[in-house]
C-alpha positions in Angstrom: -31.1 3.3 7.5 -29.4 -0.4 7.8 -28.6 -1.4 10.8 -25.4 -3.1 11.6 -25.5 -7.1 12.5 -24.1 -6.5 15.9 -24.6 -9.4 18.3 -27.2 -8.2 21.2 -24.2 -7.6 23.8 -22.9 -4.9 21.0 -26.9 -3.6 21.7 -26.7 -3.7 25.3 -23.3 -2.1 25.7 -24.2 0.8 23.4 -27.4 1.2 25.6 -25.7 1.6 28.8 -22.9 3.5 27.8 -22.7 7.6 26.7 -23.9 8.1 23.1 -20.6 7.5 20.8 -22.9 9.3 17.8 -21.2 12.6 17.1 -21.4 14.8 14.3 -18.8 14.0 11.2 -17.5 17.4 11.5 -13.1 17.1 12.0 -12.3 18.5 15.5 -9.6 21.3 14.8 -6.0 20.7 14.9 -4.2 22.0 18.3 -0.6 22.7 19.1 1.6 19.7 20.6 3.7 20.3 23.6 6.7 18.9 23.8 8.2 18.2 27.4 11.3 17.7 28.5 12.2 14.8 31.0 15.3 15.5 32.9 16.6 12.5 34.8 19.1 13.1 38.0 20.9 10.8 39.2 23.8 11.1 41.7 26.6 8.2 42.5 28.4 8.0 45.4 32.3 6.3 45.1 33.0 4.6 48.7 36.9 3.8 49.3 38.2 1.3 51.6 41.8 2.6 53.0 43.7 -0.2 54.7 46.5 1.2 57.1 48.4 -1.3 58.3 50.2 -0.2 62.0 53.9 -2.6 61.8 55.5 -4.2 59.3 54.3 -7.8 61.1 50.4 -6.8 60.4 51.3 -5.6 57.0 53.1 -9.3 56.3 50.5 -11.6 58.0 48.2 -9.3 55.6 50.1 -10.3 52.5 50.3 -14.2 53.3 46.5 -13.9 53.9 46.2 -11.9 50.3 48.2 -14.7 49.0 45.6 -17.5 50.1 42.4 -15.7 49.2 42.5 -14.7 45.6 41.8 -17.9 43.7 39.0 -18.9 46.1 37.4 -15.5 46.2 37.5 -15.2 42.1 36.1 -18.5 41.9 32.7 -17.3 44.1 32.4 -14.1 42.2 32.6 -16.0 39.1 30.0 -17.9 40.0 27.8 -14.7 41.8 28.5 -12.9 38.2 27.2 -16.0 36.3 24.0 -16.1 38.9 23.4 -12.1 38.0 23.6 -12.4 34.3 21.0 -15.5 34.4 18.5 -13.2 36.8 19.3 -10.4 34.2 18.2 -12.9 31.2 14.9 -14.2 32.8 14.3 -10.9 34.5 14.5 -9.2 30.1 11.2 -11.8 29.1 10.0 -10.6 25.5 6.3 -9.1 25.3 4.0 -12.0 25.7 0.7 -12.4 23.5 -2.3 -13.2 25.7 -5.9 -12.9 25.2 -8.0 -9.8 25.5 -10.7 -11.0 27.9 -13.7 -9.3 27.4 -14.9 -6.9 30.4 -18.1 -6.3 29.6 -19.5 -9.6 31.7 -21.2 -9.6 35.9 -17.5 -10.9 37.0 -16.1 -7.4 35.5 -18.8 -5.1 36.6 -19.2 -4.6 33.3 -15.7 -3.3 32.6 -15.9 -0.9 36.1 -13.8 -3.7 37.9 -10.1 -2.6 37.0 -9.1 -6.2 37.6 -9.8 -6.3 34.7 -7.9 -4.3 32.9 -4.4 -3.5 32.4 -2.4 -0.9 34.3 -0.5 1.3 31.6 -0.1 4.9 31.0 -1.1 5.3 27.8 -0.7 9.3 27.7 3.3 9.2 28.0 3.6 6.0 25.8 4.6 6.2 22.5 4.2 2.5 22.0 0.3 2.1 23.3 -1.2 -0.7 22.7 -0.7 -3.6 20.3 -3.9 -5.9 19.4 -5.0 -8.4 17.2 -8.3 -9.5 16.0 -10.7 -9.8 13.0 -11.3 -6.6 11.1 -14.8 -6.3 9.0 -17.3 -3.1 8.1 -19.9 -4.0 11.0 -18.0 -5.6 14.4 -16.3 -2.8 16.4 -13.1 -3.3 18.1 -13.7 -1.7 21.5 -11.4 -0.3 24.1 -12.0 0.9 27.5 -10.6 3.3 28.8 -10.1 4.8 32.6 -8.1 7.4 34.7 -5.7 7.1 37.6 -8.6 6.7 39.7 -9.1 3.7 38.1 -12.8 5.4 37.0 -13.9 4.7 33.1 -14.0 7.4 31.2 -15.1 6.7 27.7 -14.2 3.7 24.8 -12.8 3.9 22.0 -14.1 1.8 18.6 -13.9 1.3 15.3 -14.2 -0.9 12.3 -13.6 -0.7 8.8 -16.7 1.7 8.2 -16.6 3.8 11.3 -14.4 5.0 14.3 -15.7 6.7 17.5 -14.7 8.0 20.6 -17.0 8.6 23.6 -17.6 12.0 23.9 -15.7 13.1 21.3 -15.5 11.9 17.8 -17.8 9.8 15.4 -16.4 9.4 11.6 -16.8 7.6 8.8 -13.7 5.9 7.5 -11.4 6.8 4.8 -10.3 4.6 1.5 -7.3 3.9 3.3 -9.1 1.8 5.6 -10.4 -0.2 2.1 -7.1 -1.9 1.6 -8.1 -4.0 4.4 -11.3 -5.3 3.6 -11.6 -9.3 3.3 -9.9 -10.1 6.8 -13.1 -10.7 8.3 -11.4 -14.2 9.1 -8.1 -14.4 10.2 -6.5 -11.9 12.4 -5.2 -8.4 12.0 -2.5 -6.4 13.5 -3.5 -2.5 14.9 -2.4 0.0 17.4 -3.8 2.5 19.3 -1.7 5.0 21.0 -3.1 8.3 22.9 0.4 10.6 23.4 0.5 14.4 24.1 -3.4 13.8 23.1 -3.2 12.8 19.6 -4.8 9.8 18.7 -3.3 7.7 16.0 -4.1 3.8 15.0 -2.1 1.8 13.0 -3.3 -1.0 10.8 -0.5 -3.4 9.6 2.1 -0.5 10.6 0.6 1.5 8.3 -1.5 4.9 9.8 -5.0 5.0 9.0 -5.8 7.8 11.5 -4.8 10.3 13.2 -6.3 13.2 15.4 -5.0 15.7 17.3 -7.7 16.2 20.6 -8.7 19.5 21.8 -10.5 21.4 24.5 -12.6 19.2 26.7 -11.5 16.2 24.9 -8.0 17.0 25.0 -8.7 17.3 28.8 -11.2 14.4 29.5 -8.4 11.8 27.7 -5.2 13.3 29.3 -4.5 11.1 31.9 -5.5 7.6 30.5 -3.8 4.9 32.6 -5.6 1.7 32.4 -7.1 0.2 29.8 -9.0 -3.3 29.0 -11.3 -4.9 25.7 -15.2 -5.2 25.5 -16.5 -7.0 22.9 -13.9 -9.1 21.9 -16.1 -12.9 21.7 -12.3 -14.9 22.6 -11.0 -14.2 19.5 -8.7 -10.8 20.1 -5.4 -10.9 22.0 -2.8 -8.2 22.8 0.9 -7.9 23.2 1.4 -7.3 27.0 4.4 -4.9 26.9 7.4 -3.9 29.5 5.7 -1.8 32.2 2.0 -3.2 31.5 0.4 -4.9 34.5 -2.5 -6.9 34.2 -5.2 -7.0 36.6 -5.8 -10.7 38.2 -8.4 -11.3 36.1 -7.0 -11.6 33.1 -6.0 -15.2 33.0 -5.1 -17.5 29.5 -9.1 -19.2 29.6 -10.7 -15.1 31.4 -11.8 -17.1 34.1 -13.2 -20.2 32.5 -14.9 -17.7 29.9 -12.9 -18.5 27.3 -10.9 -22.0 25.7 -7.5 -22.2 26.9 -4.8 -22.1 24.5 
């Protein structure tokens, strides 16, 4: 057997953590439900009536009218410009940051969802966008935890091998081959979790994809933080519309990491 040149924090992690080493055996395929979201919404249309009583209201009306307009479109103008700038800063584009690594005393070793980032990753059908090196030993690891803010499992994989606590252990396919000799400049991959089919992405293009089932499919259904172990300052991550980062995650992790 040859081991893997993991550094020893790949050692202790896998130590403390539940055993990732499942049988090769595929999981069997399950039915996807599809559900419906209905959104409701109701608008109310307020009227101002103006009655005037005499004719003499009525006209000191008008010559007021007559006054107003020009100053009033002026401020609404300028009330319309101030809306469409808050509505410009308010639309920022998804910002690359770094994945901070949780496994460290300041993170409780990825229990403190500070952490982590807020995002539910079972409804998403964008999950999350990363970028690090890819090789056939180092493991990109994710963390994963429920509402509760409780972690329930990781999942990992490299160019060789792809687990999931719990749940899965494989060897990888030739289509993961195509990648090899990346070892030192950074790759693009996603991970998404919806309706409880896992699929990763490598360069947009799907290297894997499994359906979960039974206790797995339950264990993973509600997955709504999530944060990076074992990243050494070198991975970062697209933080997307909705996402919200826990207070740790700052540009240096804390001092943990050089500041770009």
């Amino acid at each position: 057997n040859n081991s893997d040149p993991e550094s020893e924090t790949d050692t202790k992690e896998e130590n403390i953590s539940e055993s990732d080493d499942q049988s090769d055996s595929e999981l069997p395929d399950m039915e996807l439900e599809e559900n419906s979201d209905t959104d409701t919404s109701t608008a109310t249309d307020v009227q101002d009536k103006d009655t005037p009583k005499d004719e003499e209201s009525e006209s000191k009306k008008a010559e007021e009218d007559e006054k107003v307009p020009e100053d009033k479109s002026e401020d609404l103008s300028k009330d319309e410009a101030k809306d469409s700038t808050d509505d410009t800063s308010s639309s920022s584009e998804p910002e690359e940051i770094t994945a901070c690594d949780c496994w460290s005393p300041t993170c409780g070793y990825c229990d403190d969802t500070r952490c982590a980032v807020r995002y539910n990753m079972s409804s998403s059908d964008r999950g999350i966008t990363a970028r690090s090196h890819l090789s056939w030993s180092h493991l990109n690891s994710v963390v994963l935890y429920n509402e509760q803010g409780y972690r329930i499992g990781r999942f990992r994989f490299s160019l060789s091998r792809i687990y999931l606590t719990g749940c899965m252990a494989y060897r990888t396919r030739k289509v993961f081959w195509r990648f090899r000799g990346r070892k030192h400049h950074k790759t693009e991959w996603k991970l998404n979790f919806r309706h409880s089919v896992l699929h990763l992405y490598i360069d947009d293009v799907q290297v894997f994809r499994q359906k979960l089932i039974g206790e797995c499919a339950t264990h993973y259904r509600d997955i709504q933080y999530f944060a990076f172990s074992n990243t050494r300052c070198q991975k970062t991550f697209t933080l997307l519309e909705g996402m919200q980062r826990g207070e740790k995650i700052t540009e240096s992790c804390e001092g943990r990491c050089p500041a770009n």
